[in-house]
N, C-alpha and C positions, 0 to 999 in steps of 0.2 A: 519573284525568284528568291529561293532562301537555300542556305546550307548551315548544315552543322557541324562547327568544329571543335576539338579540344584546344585549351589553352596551347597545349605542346603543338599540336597542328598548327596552329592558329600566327607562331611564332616560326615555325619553322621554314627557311628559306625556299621558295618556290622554285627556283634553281639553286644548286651546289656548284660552289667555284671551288676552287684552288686542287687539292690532288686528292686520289683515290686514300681512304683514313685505314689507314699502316695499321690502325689498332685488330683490323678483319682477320688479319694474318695471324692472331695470339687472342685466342676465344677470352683467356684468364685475364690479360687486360681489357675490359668488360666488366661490368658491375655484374656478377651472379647473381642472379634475380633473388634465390632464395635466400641465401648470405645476407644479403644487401636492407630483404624485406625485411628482416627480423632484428639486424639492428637496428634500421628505420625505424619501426616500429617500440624497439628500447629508448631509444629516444624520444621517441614524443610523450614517450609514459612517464620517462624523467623528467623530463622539462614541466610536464604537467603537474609534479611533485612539486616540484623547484618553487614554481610560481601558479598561484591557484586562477590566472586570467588567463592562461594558456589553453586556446583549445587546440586540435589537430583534427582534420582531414576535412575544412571547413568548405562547403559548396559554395563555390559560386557562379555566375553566368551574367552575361552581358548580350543582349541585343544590339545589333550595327546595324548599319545604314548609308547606304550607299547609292545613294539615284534609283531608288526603286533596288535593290540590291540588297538583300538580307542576310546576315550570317550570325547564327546563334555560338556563342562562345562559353565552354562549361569547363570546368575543374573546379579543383579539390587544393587549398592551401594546404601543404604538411603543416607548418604550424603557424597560429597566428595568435598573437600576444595581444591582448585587449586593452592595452597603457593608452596613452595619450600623449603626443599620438598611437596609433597602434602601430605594430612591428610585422611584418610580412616576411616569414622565414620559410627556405625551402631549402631542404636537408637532401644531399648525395651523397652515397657512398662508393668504394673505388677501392680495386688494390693501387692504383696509382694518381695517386690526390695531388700529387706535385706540379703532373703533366694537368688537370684542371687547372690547378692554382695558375699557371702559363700560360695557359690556352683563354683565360676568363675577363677577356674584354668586354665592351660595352655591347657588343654585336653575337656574341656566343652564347648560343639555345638558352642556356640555364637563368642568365644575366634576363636575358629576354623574356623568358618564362615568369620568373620571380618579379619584373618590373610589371607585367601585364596581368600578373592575379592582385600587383597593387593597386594599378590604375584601375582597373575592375571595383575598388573597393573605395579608391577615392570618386571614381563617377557616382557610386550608390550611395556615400553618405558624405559627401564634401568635406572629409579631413584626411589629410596626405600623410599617409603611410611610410614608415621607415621601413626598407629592403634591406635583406640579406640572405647571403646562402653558407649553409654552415657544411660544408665538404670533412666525410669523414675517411679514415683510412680504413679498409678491409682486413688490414694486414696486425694493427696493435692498437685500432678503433680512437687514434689519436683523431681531434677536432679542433679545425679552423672556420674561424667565422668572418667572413668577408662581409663588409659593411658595402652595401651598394650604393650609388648616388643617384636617387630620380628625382625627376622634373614631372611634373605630371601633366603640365601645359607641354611641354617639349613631348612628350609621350606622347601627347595625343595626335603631334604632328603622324610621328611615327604610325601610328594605330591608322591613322587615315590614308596613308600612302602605301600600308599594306591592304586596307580595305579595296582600294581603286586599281592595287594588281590584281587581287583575287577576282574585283571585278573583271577585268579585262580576259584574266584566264578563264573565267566560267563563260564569258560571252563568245571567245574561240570556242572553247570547246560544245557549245550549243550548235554553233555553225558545225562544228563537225558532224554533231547527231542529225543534225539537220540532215547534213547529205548521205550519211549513213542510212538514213530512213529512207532517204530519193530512192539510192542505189537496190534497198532491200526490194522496192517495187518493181527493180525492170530485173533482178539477178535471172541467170537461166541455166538448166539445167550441164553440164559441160561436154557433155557427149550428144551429138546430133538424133544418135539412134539407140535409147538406153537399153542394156541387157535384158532379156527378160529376169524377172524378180528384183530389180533396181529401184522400178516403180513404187512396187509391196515397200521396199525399205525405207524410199524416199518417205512414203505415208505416215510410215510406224512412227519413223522421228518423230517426224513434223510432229504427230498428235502427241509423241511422250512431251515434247518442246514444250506445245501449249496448254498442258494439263500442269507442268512442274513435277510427272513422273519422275522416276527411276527408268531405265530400259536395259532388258539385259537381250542381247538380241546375238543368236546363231545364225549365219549363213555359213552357204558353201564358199571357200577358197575359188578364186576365179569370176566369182558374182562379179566382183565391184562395186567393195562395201565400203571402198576408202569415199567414193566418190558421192555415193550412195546416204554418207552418215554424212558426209561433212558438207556437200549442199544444203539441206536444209538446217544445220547447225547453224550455218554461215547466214542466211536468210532470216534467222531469228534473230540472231547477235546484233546485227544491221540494223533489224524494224529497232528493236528494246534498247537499244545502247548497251551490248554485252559486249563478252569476247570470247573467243572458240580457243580454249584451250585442248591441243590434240597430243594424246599422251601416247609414247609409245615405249616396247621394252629396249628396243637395240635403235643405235643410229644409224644401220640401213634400212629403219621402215620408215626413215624421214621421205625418203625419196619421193616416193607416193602420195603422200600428201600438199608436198609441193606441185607436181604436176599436177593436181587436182587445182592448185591455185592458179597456176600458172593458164592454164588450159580455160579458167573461169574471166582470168584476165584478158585472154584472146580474144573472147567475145565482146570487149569494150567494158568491160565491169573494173572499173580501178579497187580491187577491193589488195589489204596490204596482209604479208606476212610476213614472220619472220622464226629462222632455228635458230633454237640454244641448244649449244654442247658444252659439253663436264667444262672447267676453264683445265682443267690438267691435260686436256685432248687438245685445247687451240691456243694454250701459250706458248709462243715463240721461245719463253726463255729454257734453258735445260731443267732448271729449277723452280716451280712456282713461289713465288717472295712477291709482296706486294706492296711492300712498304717503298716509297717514293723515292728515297736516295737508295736502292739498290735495280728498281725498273722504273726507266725513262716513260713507259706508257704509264705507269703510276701516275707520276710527276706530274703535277698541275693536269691532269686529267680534263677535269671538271671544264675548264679556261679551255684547252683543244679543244673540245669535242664541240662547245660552243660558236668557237671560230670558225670551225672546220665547215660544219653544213653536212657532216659524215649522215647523219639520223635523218635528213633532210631528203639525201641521195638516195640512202635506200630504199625510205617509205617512197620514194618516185618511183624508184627500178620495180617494185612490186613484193616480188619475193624475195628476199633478202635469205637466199642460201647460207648454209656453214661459208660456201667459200667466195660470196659477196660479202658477208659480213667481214670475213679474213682479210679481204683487196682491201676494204674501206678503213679498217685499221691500218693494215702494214704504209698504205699511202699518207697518214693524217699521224701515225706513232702514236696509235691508241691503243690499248688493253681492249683483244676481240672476243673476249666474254663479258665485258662490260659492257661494250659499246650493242653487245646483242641485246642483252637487259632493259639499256634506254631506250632504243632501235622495239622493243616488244610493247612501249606503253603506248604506241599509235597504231601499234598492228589492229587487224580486226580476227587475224588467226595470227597464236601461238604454238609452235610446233618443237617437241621439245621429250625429256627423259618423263617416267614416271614420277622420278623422286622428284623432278619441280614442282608437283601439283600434293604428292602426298606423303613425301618421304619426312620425316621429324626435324631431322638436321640440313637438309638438303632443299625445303620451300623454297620457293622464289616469295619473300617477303611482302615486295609490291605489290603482287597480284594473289597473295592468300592470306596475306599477315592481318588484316581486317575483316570482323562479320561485315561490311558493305563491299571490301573491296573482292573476297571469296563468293557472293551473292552476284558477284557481275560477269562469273562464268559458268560457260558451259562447257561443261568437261566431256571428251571424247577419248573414253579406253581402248586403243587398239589390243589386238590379240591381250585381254582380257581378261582369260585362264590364267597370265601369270602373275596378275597383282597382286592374289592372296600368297603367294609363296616368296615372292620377292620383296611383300610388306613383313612378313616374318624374319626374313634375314635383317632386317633395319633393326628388330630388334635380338637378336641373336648373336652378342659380343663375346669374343673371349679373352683372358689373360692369358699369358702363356711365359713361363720360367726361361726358356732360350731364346727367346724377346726382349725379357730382362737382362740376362746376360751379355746378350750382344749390345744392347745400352749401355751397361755397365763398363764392357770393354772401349767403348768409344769417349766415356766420360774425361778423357787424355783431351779431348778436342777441345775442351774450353783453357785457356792460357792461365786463367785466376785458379789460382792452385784453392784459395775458399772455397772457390766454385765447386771445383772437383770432387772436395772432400768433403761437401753437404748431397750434391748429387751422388755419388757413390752410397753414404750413409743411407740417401731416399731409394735409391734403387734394393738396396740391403733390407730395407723397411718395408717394402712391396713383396720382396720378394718371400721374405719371412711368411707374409699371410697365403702364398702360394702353396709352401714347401712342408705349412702346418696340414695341408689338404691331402698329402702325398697317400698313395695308398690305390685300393683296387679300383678298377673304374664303377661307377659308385653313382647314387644321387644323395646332392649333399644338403645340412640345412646350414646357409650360412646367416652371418653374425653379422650383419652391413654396416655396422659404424665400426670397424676400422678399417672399412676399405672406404669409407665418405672421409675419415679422418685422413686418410694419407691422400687421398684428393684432393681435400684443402691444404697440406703441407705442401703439395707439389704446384696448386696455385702459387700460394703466396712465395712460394722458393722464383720462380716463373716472375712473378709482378716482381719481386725486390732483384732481380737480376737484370730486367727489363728497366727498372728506374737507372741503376747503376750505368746503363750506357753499355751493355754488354749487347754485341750483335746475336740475333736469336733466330737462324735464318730456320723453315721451316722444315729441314733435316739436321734439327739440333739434338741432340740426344734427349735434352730437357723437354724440350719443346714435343718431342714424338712420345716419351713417358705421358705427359698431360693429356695429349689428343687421345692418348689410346685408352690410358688409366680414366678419363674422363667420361669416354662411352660406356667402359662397363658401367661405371656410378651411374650415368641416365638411366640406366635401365636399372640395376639396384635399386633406386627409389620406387619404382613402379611396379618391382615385381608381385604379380598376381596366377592366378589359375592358371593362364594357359601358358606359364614361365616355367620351365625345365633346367635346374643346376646340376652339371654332374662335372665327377673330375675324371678327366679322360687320360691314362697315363702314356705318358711318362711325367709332362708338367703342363695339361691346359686345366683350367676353370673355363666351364662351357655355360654359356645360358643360351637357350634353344626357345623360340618363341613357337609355341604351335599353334597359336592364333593370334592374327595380326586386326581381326576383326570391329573390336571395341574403335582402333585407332583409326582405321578404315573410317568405320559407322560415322564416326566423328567430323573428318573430313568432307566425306559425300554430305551431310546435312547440311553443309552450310555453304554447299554451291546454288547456282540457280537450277541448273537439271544437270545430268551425268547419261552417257552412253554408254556401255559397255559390249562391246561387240568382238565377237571371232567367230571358229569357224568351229571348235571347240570350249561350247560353254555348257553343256548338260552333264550329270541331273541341273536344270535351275537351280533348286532349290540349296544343292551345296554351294553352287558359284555366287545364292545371295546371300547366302550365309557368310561366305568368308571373305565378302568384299564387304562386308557391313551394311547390308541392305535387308538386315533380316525385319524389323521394326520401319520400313520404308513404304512408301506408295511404289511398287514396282511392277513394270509391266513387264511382261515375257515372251519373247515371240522365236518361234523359229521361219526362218524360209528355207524350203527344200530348194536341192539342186535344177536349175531349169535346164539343166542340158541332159541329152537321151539317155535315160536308162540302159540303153542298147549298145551307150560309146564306153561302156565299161565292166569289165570283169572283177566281182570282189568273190576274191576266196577266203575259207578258215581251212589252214591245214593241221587239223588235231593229231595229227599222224607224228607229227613232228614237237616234240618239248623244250622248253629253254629254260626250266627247272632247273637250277644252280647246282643240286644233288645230281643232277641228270648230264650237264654238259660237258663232260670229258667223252658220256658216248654220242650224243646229240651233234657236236660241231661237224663232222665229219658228215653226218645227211643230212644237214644245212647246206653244206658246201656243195653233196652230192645233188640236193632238188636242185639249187641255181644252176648246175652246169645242165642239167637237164631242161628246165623251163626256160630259161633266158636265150638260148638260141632256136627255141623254136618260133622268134619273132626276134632275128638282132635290131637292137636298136640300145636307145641310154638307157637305163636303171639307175634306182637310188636300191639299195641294201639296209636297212638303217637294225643297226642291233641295241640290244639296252645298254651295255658299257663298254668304254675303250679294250677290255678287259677280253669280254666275249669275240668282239671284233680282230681284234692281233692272234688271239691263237683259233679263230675257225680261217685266217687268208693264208696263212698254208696250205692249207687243205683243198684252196678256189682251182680247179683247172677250166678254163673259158677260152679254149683255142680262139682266135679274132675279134678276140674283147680287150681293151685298153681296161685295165683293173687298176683305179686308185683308191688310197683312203684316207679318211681325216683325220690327220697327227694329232696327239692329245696336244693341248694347248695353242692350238694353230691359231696365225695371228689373222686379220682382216685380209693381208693380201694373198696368205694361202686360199682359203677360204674361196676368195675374187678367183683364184687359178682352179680350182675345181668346177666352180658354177662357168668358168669360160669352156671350160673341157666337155662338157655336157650341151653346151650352146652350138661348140664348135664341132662337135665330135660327131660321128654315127651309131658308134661301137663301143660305149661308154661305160662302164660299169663303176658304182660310187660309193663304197661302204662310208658310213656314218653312225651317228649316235644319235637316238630320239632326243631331246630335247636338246639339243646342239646347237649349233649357225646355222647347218644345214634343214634343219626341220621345219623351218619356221619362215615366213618373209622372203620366200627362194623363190621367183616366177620364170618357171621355164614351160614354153609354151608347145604345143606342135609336139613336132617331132626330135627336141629338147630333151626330152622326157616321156616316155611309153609307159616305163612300169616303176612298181615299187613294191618291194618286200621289207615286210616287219618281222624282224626274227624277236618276237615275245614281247611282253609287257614291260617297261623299263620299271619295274617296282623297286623304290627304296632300297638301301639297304638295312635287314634287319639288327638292327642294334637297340643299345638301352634306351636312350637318345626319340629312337621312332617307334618306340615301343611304348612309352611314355605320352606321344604324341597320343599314337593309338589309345590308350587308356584314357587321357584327354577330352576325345572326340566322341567317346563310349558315354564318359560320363554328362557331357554337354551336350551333345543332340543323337547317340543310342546309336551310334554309327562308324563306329573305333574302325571297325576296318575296312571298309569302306573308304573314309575321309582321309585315314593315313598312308592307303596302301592302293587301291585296286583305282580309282577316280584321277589319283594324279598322274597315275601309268597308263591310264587308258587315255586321256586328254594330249599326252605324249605320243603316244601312238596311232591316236587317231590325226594330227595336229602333222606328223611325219607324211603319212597318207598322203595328205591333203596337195603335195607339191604334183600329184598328177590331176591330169583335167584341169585348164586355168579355162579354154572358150570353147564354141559351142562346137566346134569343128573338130575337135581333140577323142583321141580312142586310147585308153588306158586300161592295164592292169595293175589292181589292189590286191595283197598275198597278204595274209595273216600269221604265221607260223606260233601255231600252241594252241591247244584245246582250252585254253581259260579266256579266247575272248569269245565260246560260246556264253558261260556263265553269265545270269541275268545282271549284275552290277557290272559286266564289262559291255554288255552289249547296251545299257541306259546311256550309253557316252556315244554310240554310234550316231552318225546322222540321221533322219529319216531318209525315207526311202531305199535303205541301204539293203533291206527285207520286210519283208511285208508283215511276217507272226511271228518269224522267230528266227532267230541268229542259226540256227541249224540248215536254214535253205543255203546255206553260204559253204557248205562243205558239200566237194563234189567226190563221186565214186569212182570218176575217172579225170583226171587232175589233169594229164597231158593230153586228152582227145578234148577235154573241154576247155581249154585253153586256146589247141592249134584251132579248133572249131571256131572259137572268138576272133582269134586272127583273120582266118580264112575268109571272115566278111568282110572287112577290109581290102583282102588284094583283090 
């Protein structure tokens, strides 16, 4: 039995005691990696000047031994001084050096670290090393050197009593694989009598699972591809000692997933899950602050959670919902997005936001911060279509001038009149490189080091106010300049090809990412396999493009609908236009075809149009005598939303305008008689501006597809994605309405399902719209 650790591993506490580290809540109290790297690195080139025995970034490794028990032990000494004895130095730097200097007892990482690359060197050459760590500042690169005191015979006590925990925890955790592997043997499928085409999917996984494919896999809405994908996920994770990370857009498609666990549990299978939500969605307090003297679940965190048995409970209870994981905080006074966190490293499924798995700022660290510990999952894309556009807004920041202002007005809230009059001055200073961009809306070439410079002045304003003892709660004015002025700079440094700068007036700096690809690529590489599945993923070939799967082993599969042909009516009404130039006369025989088709069969309807926009000025125009007409408020919150899909559930006489790519489009299952029909009044395309014009030009030049990629592919994915909330089983008879002659056109009709026509999208336009409709019905009664 062997493992391999880094010295930093190797030291680091196998439980954390005392409270949640206050420093998460203020990114700039953190060493900035690249700040940090490049003094590092001035230093050891001085010191190297200084004294000619000095070398830096010296390797070394240690073999241990432990009852048959192996662990290989590697790092790198930042500097080691070759005198006699020789000097064992490790160099940090910090905007806040003081809070180390405090914190740096005999027991704290750094201390630990720096003792353990000496004892390292006294086991290989028998003469005991002098320690120390020279802690620099960030902020005026002052340097203290802390003389450490080792024992090297006392060390080694040390060294061996962390050797016989690690034993101890590699031998639990063996037992766990063990039964992991039991369980992967008797797992069974979780529904008695699987849908037709369930089978087909189970298969596909399985084989992408054990090839270490790619899968990018289309079914129909209604299959039961939650169940479908995530059995034999779960069945591989189990055999391998992996974990099933199951990625969705919204946390209403958590639901489904859980009952898929739950449902797998019934059967006697103890296998464990658990959900993570935003922590701004499940903290109790008004405010998120997580520094210990302002929240009691902070506070000695570490100590409860151990006491408690909380992480205990749940892997028992099985699925640890959002709102089991909420009971088992509020009872124990724990922070319940942390306790989901600890609660997810014994799951066997993780269920959870995109951005846990691939968002830049938003990883969950423990389970992708490592190439071994990102190699130990199996990722599951639900609805799939939206990664590539929701990875582009990650990078897609903007400044904006009435941002600043409103900062600036609030800069009264700090008491230190200093405070005030250097933050004023920085806001002044930001706002300056804004107001120099002023002008038509534009793509602009900017000048990036003095927006990096005024990032670092707003750090180090940040860390020296933070030393001071000044409370910096995370709606500080200070504090929200940094987090926001901070994201543009991430992207600043990386902007490339598919990075779009314009100035949008009256006062935004925009950066538009129109491919989020590369970052993608990157990610997916370094899992064990990935699924990508909806109901809407064709052409393939752009969905493997912009998920970063273009240079991948991938496989592609679709499965057609297995319910009748015969339970559903799909029209195209070219008669009808939703042309932007065209909609002031259009709305009005929009309004006109629904009062005509929808009561020649009452029952619910979805209406779904491409903008809030189109939607408010054609419901004037609705007359539907014994039709309940609602529709979706723009920015409607979860529990509207919940009162719409109730009224559809509950209703007979339903009628539901919406917006394609909405709440309602997507993850809505209304079954039966729930739901009969559905009309698309057009393609929800973009809107044309510089901005997606840009995009277009982009995708022209990257894979000869500008309009396509920017325009016609993500409206048709919307629109056919809308569709899909009719037919969920096999018993279901529905109508599909197309309104616009552009989903004949062959790039709108590549996004269709199969089966939906046989040669050509033009079988879908009928010459008598109201006899072939009642005709449809009429098999029915």
């Amino acid at each position: 039995m062997s493992l391999g650790l880094s010295v930093r591993e190797f030291v680091a506490p196998l439980e954390p005691s005392g409270s949640l580290d206050a420093r998460r809540a203020l990114s700039a109290e953190e060493d900035p990696m690249a700040l940090g790297a490049r003094l590092h690195a001035r230093v050891q080139k001085r010191l190297a000047q200084e004294d000619g025995t000095v070398r830096a970034e010296v390797a070394v490794q240690a073999a241990l031994d432990h009852v048959g028990f192996q662990v290989l032990v590697r790092g790198r000494v930042d500097v080691l001084v070759g005198s006699s004895p020789p000097v064992v130095e490790e160099i940090k730097t910090s905007f806040r050096p003081d809070a180390i200097l405090r914190e740096l007892d005999e027991g704290h990482p750094f201390a630990l670290q720096a003792r353990m690359y000496a004892w390292i060197l006294w086991r290989d050459g028998g003469e005991c090393p002098r320690c120390r760590i020279r802690i620099i500042s960030l902020q005026d690169e002052g340097e203290t050197l802390v003389e450490l005191p080792f024992d090297p015979r006392a060390f080694s006590d040390w060294v061996e009593e962390r050797l016989r925990d690690l034993h101890g925890a590699w031998d639990r955790a063996q037992a766990r694989r063990a039964e992991r592997r039991e369980l992967a043997g008797s797992l069974a499928f979780p529904f008695p009598d699987p849908r037709p085409g369930q089978a087909r999917l189970v298969e596909l996984v399985a084989s992408a699972l054990a090839s270490g494919r790619r899968l990018l896999l289309q079914a129909p809405t209604g299959l039961g591809k939650t169940a479908a994908v995530l059995f034999p996920a779960l069945a591989r994770a189990l055999a391998d000692d992996l974990r099933v990370f199951y990625c969705t857009p919204r946390n209403s498609q958590h639901e489904v997933a859980e009952d898929c666990v739950r449902r797998i549990r019934a059967q006697g299978h103890p296998v464990r899950s658990v959900t993570i939500k935003a922590k701004e969605k499940v903290c109790p307090q008004a405010e998120v602050d997580c520094r210990p003297e302002v929240c009691p679940r902070a506070d000695l965190y570490f100590d409860r959670l151990k006491a408690s048995g909380a992480v205990e409970a749940l892997m028992a209870g099985g699925c640890a919902d959002a709102a089991a994981v909420k009971a088992a905080a509020d009872e124990h006074l724990l922070c319940p997005f942390e306790l989901s966190l600890d609660a997810a490293r014994h799951a066997d499924v993780i269920i959870g936001d995109y951005n846990y798995a691939f968002a830049p700022n938003a990883t969950l660290v423990r389970f992708f911060g490592t190439p071994e510990e990102s190699a130990r999952n199996i990722v599951l894309v639900d609805e799939a279509h939206n990664l590539p556009s929701r990875a582009a807004d990650w990078f897609s920041p903007a400044l904006e001038l009435p941002w600043l202002e409103e900062l600036r007005k609030r800069r009264a809230a700090p008491r230190d009149r200093a405070l005030r009059s250097r933050l004023t001055a920085q806001i002044k200073r930001c706002a300056a490189l804004l107001q120099a961009l002023e002008g038509a809306h534009r793509v602009v070439e900017l000048d990036t080091q003095p927006f990096l410079g005024e990032e670092f002045r707003i750090a180090r304003l940040l860390a020296e106010t933070a030393a001071r003892g000044v409370e910096l709660r995370p709606a500080h004015p200070l504090v929200e300049l940094q987090r926001g002025w901070g994201a543009f700079c991430a992207v600043l440094r990386i902007l490339a090809a598919p990075h779009i700068v314009t100035w949008i007036p009256p006062g935004r700096l925009q950066i538009t990412c129109a491919d989020a690809s590369a970052h993608l690529g990157e990610r997916m590489a370094g899992l064990h396999s990935a699924v990508l599945f909806s109901a809407t993923l064709k052409p393939f070939l752009y969905h493997r493009r912009l998920a970063g799967l273009a240079g991948a082993e991938v496989l592609e599969a679709e499965v057609p609908s297995p319910f009748p042909p015969s339970n559903r009516k799909i029209l195209v009404v070219p008669q009808i236009s939703t042309l932007y130039r065209l909609r002031d006369r259009e709305m009005p025989r929009i309004a006109h075809f629904l009062g005509r088709v929808l009561p020649l069969r009452p029952g619910n309807y979805f209406v779904f149009f491409p903008s809030f926009d189109m939607l408010e000025r054609t419901l004037p125009h609705l007359d539907l005598p014994g039709f309940q007409v609602l529709a979706q408020p723009r920015k409607a919150g979860a529990a509207r939303i919940l009162e719409l899909v109730r009224a559809l559930r509950e209703g007979n006489r339903t009628v539901v305008l919406a917006v394609q790519g909405g709440s309602l489009s997507e993850g809505i299952d209304l079954p039966g008689e729930a739901l009969i029909g559905c009309v698309v009044a057009g393609p929800p395309l973009p809107p044309f501006d510089l901005e997606r014009d840009r995009i277009r030009a982009y995708f022209q030049a990257a894979y000869g597809c500008g309009q396509a990629y920017a325009y016609t592919y993500p409206a048709a994915a919307k629109a056919v994605q809308a569709a899909g909330r009719v037919i969920r089983t096999p018993g279901d008879r529905g109508l599909l309405v197309f309104l616009d002659g552009r989903f004949l056109e062959a790039e709108y009709a590549a996004c269709f399902p199969e089966g939906w026509f046989r040669e050509s999208p033009s079988e879908l336009v009928s010459g008598a719209i109201l006899g072939d409709i009642a005709a449809f019905w009429s098999v029915r009664s």
